[in-house]
C-alpha positions as CSV (number, residue, x, y, z in Angstrom):
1,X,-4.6,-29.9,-36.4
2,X,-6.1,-32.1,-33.6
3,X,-3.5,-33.8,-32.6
4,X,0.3,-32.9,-32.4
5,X,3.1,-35.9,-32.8
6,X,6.2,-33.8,-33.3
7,X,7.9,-30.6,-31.8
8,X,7.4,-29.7,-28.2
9,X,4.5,-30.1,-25.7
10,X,4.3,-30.1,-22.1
11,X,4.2,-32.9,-20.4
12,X,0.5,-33.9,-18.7
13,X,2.3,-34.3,-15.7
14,X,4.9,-32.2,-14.6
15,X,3.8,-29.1,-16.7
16,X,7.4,-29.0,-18.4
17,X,8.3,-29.0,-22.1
18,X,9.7,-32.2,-23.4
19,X,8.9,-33.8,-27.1
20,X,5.6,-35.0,-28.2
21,X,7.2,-38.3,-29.5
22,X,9.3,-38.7,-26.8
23,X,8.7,-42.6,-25.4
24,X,9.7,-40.6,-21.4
25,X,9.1,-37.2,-19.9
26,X,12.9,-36.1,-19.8
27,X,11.8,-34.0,-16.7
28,X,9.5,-36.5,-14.5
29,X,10.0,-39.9,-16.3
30,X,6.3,-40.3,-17.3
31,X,5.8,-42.8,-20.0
32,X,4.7,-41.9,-23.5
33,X,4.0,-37.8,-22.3
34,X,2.7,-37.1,-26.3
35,X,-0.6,-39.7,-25.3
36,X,0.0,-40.3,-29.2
37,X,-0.4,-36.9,-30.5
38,X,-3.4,-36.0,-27.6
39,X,-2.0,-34.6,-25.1
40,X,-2.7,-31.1,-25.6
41,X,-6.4,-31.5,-26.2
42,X,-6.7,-33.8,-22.9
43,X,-4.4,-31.0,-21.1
44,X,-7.1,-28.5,-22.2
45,X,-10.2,-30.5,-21.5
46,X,-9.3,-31.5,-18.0
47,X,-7.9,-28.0,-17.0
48,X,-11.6,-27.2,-17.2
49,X,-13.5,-30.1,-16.5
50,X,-11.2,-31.5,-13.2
51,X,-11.9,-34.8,-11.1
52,X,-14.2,-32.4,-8.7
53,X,-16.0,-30.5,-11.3
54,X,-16.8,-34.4,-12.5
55,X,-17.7,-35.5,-9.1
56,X,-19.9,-32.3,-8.4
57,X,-21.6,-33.0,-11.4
58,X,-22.3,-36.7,-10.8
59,X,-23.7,-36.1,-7.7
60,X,-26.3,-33.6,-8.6
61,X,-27.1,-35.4,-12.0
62,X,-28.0,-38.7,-9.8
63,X,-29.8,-36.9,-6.9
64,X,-31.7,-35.4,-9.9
65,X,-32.8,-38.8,-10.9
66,X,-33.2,-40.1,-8.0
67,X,-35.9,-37.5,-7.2
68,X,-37.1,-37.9,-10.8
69,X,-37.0,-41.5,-10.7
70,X,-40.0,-41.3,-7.7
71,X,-41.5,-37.3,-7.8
72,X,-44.4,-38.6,-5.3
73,X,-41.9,-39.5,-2.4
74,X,-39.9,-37.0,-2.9
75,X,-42.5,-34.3,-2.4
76,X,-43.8,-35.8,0.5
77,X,-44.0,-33.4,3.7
78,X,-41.1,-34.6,5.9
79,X,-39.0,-32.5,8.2
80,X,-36.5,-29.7,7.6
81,X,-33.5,-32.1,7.2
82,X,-35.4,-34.3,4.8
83,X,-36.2,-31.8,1.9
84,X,-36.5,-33.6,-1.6
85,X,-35.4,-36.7,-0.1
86,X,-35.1,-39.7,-2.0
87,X,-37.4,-42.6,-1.4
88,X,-35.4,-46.0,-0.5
89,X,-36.3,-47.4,-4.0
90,X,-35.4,-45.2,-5.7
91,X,-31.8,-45.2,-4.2
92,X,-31.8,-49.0,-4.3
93,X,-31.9,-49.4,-8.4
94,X,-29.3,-46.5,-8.6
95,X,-26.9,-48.1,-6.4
96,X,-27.4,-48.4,-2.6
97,X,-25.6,-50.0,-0.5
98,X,-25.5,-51.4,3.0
99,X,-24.9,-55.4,4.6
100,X,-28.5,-55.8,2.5
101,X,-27.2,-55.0,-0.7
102,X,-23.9,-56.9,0.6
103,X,-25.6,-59.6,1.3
104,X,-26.9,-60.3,-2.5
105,X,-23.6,-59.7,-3.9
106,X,-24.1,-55.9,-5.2
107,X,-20.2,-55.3,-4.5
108,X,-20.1,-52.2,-7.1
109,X,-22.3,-50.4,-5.0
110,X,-19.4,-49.8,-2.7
111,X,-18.5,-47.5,-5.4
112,X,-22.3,-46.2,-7.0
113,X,-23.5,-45.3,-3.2
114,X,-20.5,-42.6,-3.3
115,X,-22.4,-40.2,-5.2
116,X,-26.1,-40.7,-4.1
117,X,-27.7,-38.5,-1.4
118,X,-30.5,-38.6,1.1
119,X,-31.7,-35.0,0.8
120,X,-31.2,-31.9,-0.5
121,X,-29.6,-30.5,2.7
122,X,-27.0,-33.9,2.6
123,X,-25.8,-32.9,-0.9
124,X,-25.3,-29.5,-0.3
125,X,-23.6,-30.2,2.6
126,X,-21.0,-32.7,0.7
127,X,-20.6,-31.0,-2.8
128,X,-19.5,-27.8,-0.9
129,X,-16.9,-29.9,1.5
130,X,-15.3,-31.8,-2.1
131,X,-14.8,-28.7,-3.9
132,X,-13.6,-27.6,-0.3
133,X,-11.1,-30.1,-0.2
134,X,-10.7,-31.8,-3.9
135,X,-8.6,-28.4,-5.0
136,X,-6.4,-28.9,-2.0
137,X,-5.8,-32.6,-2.1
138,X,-5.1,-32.5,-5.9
139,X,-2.5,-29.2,-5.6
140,X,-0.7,-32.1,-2.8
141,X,-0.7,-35.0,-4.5
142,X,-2.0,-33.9,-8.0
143,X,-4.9,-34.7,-10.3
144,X,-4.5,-38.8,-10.9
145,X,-3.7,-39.1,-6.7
146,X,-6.8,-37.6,-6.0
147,X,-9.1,-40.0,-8.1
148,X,-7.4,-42.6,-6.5
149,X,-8.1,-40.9,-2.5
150,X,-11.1,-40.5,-3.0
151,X,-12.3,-43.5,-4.7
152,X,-10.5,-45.6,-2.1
153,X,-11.8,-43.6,1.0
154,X,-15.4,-43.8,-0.1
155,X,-15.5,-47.5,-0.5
156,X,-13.0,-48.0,2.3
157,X,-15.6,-46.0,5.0
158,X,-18.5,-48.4,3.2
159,X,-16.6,-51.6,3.7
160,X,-16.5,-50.7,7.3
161,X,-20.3,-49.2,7.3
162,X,-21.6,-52.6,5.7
163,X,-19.1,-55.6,7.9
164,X,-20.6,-53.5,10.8
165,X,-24.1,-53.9,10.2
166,X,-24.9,-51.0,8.3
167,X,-28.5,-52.4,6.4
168,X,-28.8,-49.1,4.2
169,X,-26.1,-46.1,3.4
170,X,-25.4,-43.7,0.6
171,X,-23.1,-40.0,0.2
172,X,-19.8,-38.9,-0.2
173,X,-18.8,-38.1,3.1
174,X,-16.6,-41.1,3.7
175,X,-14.5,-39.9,0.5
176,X,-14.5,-36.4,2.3
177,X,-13.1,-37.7,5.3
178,X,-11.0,-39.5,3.0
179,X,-9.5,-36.2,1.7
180,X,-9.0,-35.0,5.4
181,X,-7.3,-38.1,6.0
182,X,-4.7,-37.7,3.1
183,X,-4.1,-34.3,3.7
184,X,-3.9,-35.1,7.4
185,X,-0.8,-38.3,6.4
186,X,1.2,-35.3,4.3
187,X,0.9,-32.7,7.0
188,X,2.6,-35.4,9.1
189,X,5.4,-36.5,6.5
190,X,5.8,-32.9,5.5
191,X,6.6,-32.0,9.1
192,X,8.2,-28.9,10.2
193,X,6.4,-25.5,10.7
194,X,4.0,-25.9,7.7
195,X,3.3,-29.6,8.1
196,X,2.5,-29.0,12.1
197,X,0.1,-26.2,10.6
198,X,-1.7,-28.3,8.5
199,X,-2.0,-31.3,10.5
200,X,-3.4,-29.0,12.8
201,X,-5.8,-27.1,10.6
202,X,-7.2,-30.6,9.3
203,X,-7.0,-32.8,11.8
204,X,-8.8,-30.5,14.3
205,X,-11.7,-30.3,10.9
206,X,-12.0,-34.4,10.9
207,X,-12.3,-34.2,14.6
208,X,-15.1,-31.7,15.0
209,X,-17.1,-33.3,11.8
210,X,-16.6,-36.6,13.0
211,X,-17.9,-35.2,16.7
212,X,-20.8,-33.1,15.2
213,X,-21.7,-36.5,13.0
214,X,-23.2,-38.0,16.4
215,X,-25.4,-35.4,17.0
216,X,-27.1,-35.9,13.7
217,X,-29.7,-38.3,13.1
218,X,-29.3,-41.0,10.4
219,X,-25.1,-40.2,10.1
220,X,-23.3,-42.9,9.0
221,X,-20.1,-42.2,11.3
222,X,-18.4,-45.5,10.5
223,X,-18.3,-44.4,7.0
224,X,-16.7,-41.7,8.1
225,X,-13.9,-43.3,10.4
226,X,-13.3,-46.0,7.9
227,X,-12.8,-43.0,4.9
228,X,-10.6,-41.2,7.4
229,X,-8.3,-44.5,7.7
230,X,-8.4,-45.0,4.0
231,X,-7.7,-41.4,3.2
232,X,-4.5,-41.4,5.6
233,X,-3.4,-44.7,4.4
234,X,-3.7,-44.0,1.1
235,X,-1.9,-40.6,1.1
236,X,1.0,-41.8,3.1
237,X,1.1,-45.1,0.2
238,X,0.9,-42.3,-2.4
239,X,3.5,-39.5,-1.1
């Protein structure tokens, strides 16, 4: 009853019916659309639970444990930006990076320091801008796309961060930029009246979060220009 290997499905991709044991999507091409009798299970289970329910969820699990991980420094009286922040240790074993961690050949944490987060205000900010963004970048360039933006933005805007000089960085705002920039590279393919709208709306969001980022202390802004970069690259690769 699990699984289904004959009769008709729809496809994981497009949406439209074809045959579970079909070896192509007769609609979209996709190879092997029955996923071997479990596509309907997988349709079901990440209609729910989506690439930015996933990343929402990571993030907050890990700035849990991260807080967890070192309750002392975390409670320490600091300012109003720097509720429940962190300590520097703590960040380090769960995946830090920065030129330091660079340096002694840590090269995953390009993708680890993604979804850690300096304070509580920082991952407020960020989780609120990717489920902002995620929906809008996935309905573009659908569900697969936007693993792949994001992913590549984030480590793309630390790539930058750490050949710069960058000693210590963590958060998801170089992935968000990211989504800005790929949503800003199909407004400009799109064109017309609706692709001038939404290069407008989105570009003119980058530009006054990548302004308001210098009036911040402790912003990593060359994260953000390098996920912007990565974004827009990436979505004009992917479209």
């Amino acid at each position: 009853m699990f699984r289904k290997t004959t009769g008709s499905i729809l496809c994981p991709s497009c949406g439209r019916l074809t045959n579970a044991d079909a070896p192509v999507c007769l609609v979209c091409g996709r190879k092997r659309p029955g996923m071997w009798g479990f596509a309907g299970p997988l349709r079901t289970l990440f209609r729910v639970w989506n690439f930015t329910n996933g990343v929402t969820a990571a993030c907050i699990a890990l700035y849990v444990m991260s807080l967890v991980f070192d309750p002392g420094a975390a409670l320490r009286p600091r300012g109003v930006f720097d509720v429940f922040s962190p300590s520097l240790r703590a960040l380090d074993v769960l995946g830090m990076t920065g030129s330091f961690a660079w340096a002694q050949g840590r090269w995953w944490t390009l993708f680890t320091a993604i979804y850690l987060h300096g304070s509580l205000l920082h991952i407020l900010f960020n989780v609120l801008w990717i489920r902002q963004l995620g929906p809008a970048v996935e309905e573009i360039y659908g569900p697969a796309r936007l693993v792949v933006i994001f992913t590549v933005s984030g480590v793309a805007g630390f790539a930058v961060s750490n050949f710069i000089g960058v000693s210590f960085t963590i958060g998801a705002s170089g992935s968000i930029f990211g989504l800005l920039g790929a949503i800003v590279a199909f407004g400009r393919k799109r064109g017309g009246v609706f692709g001038r709208l939404v290069l407008r709306q989105y570009g003119q969001w980058a530009l006054v979060l990548f302004v308001f980022g210098f009036f911040m202390a402790g912003v990593n802004n060359w994260a953000h220009a390098g996920g912007f970069v990565g974004g827009f690259l990436a979505g004009l690769a992917l479209s």
